[in-house]
C-alpha positions as CSV (number, residue, x, y, z in Angstrom):
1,X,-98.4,-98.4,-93.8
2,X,-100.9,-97.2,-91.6
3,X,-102.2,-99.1,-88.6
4,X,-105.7,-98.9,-89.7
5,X,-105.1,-99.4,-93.7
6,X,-103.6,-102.2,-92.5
7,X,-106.2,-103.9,-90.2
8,X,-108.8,-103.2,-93.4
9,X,-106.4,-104.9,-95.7
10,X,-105.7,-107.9,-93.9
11,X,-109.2,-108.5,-92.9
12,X,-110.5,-108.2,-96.4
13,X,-108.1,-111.3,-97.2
14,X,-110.4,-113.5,-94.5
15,X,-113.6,-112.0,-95.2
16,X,-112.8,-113.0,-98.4
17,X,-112.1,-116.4,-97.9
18,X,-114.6,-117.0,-94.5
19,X,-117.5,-114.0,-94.9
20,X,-118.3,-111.1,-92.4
21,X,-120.2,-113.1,-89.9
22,X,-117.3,-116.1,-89.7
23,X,-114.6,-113.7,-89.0
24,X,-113.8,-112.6,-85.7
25,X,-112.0,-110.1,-84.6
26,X,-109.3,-112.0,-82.7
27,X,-109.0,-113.9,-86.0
28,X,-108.2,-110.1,-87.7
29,X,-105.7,-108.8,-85.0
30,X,-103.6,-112.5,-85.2
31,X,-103.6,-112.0,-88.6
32,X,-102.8,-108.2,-88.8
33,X,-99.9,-109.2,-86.3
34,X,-101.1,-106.7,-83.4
35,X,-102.9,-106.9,-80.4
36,X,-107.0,-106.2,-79.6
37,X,-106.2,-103.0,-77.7
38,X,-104.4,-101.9,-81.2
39,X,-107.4,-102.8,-83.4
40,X,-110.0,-100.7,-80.8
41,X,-107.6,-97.9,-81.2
42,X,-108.7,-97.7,-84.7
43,X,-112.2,-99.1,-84.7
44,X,-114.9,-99.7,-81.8
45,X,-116.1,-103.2,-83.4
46,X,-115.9,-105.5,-86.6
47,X,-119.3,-103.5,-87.8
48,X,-117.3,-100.3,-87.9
49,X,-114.6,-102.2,-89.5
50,X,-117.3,-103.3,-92.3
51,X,-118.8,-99.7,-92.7
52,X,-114.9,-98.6,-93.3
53,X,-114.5,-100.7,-96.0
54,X,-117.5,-100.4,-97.6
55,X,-116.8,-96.5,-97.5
56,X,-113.4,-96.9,-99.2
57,X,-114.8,-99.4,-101.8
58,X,-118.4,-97.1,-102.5
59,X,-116.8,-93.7,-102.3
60,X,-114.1,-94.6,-105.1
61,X,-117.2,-96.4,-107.6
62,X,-119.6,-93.2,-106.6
63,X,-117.1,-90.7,-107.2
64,X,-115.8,-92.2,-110.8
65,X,-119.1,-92.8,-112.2
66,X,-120.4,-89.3,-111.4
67,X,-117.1,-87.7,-112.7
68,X,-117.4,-90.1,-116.1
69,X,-121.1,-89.1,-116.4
70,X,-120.9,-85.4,-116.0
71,X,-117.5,-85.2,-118.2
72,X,-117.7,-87.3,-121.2
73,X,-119.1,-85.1,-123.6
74,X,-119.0,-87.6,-126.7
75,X,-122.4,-89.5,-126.4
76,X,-120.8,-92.3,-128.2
77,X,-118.0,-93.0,-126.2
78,X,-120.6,-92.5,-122.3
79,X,-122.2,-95.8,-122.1
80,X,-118.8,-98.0,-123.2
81,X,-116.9,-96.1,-120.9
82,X,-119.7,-96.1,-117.9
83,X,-119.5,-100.4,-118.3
84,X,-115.8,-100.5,-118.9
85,X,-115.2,-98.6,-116.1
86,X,-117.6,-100.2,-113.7
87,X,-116.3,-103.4,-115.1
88,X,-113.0,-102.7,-114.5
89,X,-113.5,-101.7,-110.8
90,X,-115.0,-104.6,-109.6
91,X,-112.2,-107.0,-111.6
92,X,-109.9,-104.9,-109.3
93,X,-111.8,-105.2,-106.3
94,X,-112.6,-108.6,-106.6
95,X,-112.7,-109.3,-103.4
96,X,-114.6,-107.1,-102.2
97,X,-117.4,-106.9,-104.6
98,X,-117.3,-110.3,-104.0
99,X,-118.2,-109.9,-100.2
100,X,-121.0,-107.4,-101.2
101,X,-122.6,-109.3,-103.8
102,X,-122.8,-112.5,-101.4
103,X,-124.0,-111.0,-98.1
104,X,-125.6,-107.9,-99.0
105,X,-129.0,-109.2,-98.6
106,X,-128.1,-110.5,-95.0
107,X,-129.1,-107.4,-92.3
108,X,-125.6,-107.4,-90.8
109,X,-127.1,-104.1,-88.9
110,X,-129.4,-101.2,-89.8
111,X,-126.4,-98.9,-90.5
112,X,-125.4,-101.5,-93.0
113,X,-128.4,-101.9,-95.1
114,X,-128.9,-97.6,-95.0
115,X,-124.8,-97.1,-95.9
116,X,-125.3,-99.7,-98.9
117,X,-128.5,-98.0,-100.1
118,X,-127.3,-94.7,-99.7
119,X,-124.5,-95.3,-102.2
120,X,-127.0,-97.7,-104.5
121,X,-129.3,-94.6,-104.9
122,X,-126.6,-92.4,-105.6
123,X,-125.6,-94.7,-108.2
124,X,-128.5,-94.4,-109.5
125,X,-128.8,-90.8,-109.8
126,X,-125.9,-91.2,-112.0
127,X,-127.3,-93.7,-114.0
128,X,-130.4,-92.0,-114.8
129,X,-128.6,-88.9,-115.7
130,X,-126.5,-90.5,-118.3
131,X,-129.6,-92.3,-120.0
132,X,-131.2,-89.4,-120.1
133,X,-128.5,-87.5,-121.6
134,X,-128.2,-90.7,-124.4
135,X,-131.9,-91.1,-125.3
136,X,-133.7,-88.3,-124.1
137,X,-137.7,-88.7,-124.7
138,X,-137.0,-92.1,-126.2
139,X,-137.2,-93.5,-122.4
140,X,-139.5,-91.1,-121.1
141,X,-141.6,-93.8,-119.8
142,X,-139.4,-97.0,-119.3
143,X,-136.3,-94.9,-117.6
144,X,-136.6,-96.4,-114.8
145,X,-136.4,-100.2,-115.9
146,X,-133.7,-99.3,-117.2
147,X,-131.7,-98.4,-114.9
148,X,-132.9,-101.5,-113.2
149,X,-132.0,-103.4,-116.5
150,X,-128.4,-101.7,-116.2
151,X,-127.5,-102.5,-112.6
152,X,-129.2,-106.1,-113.5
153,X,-126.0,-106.3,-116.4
154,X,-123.1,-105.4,-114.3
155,X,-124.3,-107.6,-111.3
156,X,-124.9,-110.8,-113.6
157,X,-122.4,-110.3,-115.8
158,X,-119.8,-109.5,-112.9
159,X,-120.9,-112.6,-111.3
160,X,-118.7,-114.3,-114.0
161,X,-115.2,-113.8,-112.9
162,X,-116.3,-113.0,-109.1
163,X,-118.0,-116.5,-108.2
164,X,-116.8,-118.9,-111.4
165,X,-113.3,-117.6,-111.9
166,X,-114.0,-116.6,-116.1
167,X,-111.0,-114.8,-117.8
168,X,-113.2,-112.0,-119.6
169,X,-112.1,-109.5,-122.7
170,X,-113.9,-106.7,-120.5
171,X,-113.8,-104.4,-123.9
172,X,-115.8,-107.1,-125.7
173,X,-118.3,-107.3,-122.7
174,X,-118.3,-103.5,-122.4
175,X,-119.3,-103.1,-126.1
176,X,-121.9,-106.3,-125.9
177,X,-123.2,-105.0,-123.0
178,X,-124.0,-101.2,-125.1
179,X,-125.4,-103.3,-127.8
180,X,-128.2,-104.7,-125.4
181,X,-129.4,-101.4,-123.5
182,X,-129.4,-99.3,-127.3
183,X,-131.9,-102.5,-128.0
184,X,-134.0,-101.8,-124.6
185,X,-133.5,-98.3,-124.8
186,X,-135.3,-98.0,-128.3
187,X,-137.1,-100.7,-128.3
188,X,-139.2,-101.2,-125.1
189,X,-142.8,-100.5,-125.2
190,X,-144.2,-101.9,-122.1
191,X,-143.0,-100.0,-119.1
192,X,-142.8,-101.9,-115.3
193,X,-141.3,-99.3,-113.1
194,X,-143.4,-95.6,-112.7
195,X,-142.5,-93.2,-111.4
196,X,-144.5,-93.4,-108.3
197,X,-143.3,-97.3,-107.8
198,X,-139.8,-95.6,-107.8
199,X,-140.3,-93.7,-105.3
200,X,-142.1,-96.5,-103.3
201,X,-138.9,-98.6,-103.4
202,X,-136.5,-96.0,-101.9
203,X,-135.2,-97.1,-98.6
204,X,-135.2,-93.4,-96.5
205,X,-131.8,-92.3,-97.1
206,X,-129.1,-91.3,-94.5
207,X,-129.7,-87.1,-93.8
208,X,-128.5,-85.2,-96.6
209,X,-124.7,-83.8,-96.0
210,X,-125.2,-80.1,-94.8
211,X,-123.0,-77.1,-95.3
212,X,-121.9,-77.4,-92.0
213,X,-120.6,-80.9,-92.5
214,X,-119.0,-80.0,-95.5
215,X,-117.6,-77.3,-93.8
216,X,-116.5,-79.4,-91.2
217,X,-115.0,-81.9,-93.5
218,X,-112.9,-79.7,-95.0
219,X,-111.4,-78.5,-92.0
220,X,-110.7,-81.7,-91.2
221,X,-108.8,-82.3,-94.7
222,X,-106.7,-79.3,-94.9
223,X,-105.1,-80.3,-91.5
224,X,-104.7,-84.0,-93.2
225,X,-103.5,-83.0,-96.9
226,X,-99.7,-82.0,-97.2
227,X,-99.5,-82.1,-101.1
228,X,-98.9,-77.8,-101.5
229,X,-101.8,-77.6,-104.8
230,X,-104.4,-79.8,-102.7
231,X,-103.5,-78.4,-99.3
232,X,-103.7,-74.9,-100.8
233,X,-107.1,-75.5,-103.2
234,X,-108.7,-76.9,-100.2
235,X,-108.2,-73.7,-97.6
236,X,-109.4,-71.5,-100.5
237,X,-112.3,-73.5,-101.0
238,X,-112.7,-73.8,-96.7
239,X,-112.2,-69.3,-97.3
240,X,-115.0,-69.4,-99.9
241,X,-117.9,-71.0,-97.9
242,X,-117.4,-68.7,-95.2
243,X,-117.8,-65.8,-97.4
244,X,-117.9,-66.5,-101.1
245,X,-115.9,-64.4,-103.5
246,X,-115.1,-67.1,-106.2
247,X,-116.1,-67.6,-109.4
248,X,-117.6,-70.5,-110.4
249,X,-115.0,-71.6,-113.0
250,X,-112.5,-71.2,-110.3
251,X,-114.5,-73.3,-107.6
252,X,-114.7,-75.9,-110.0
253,X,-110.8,-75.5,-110.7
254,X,-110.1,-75.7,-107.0
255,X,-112.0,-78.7,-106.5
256,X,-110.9,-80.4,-110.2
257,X,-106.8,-79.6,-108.2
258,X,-108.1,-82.3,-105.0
259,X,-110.6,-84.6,-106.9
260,X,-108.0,-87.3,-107.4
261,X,-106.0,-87.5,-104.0
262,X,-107.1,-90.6,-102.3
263,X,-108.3,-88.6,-99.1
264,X,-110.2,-85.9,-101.0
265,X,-112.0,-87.9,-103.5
266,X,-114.7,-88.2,-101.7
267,X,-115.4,-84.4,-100.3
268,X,-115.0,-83.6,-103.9
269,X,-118.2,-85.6,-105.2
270,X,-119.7,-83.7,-102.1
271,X,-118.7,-80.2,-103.8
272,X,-119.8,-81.0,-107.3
273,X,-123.3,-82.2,-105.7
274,X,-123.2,-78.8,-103.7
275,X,-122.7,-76.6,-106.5
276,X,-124.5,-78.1,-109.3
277,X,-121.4,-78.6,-111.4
């Protein structure tokens, strides 16, 4: 395994069980079974530590929801699958979600609160397209509550087996949990959230990712990536920003080959957004 997968597996397990602010580093290195020197090798402090693993836990959710939204074409099956899926995730990432959910609202450090928002408002974005898509001019004017009214579901509802230890039938919640936004969706007269509000209530989000980031990315991938299709879809994709002879159905190809590896996930969202797909 390596060294720094480790150090964010093993101190998951304590903040888990002790919190962010209880755990110390020494407390992560005895644990891990290595020294300090070893753990600075692979991050500068415990905040860096924190940002890793909320990276690894955000970019995963981000990436899944977008890919659901933007790909399930039956309009029947998007919402079940959306609170399945999201469901699902935080059952399997228990712990995590868990540390989130508890201390999220303490300001562990600037970079912390803008990282957490950055994904929220991303989420979001994905959100809002896929209501959109199911109701169209139904929630022309109450769209935004409900995405509040959607993220308010999965938190409460995911509070049951991460804080009381509740066996759920996640299908049964999924499809109860459908039920209840058709009913807001269609039935809602009396809107909360404008527009304008909305807007008020965005935290400034981190600088958008630039071409040259992406670029830089990239590079940075294609040295990592051995697998032959990924390694190979990524240089051709690195080829096609610097001078672009692809078609689109081929871009999207290229970065449909790397959107599942664990290490490319993430500069595959980043592609999609690029593009438009």
């Amino acid at each position: 395994m390596i060294k720094k997968q480790l150090i964010m597996e093993k101190a998951l397990e304590l903040f888990a069980q002790r919190g962010f602010e209880a755990t110390s580093v020494q407390q992560i290195t005895e644990h891990c079974g290595i020294s300090k020197g070893a753990f600075y090798l692979s991050f500068k402090s415990k905040d860096e530590l924190i940002l890793a693993l909320i990276d690894h836990f955000m970019v995963q959710v981000t990436v899944d929801v977008d890919y659901l939204v933007r790909n399930t074409t039956n309009h029947q099956e998007l919402l079940h699958k959306f609170y399945f899926t999201l469901l699902d995730s935080f059952y399997r990432h228990s712990d995590f979600a868990k540390i989130l959910m508890k201390e999220q609202s303490q300001s562990i450090s600037k970079e912390f609160i803008l990282k957490t928002r950055s994904y929220d408002i991303r989420f979001e974005e994905s959100i809002q397209m896929m209501l959109e898509r199911l109701y169209g001019n139904e929630i022309k004017d109450t769209k935004y509550d409900l995405i509040y009214c959607v993220k308010g579901f999965l938190r409460i509802y995911s509070e049951l087996f991460l804080f009381h230890n509740v066996e759920l039938d996640l299908e049964r919640l999924s499809q109860s949990l459908v039920e209840k936004t058709n009913i807001l969706a269609r039935h809602s007269t009396i809107p909360f959230i404008s527009e304008e509000l909305n807007k008020l209530l965005q935290l400034p989000l981190e600088q958008e990712v630039t071409k040259e980031e992406i670029v830089k990315i990239l590079e940075q991938k294609t040295k990592e990536v051995e697998e032959p299709i990924e390694k190979e879809s990524l240089v051709l994709l690195l080829e096609h920003f610097s001078q672009p002879t692809l078609k689109p159905a081929i871009v999207k190809g290229l970065i449909e080959n790397i959107r599942n590896h664990p290490q490319c996930n993430w500069i595959a969202y980043l592609l999609v957004k690029y593009y438009g797909f």
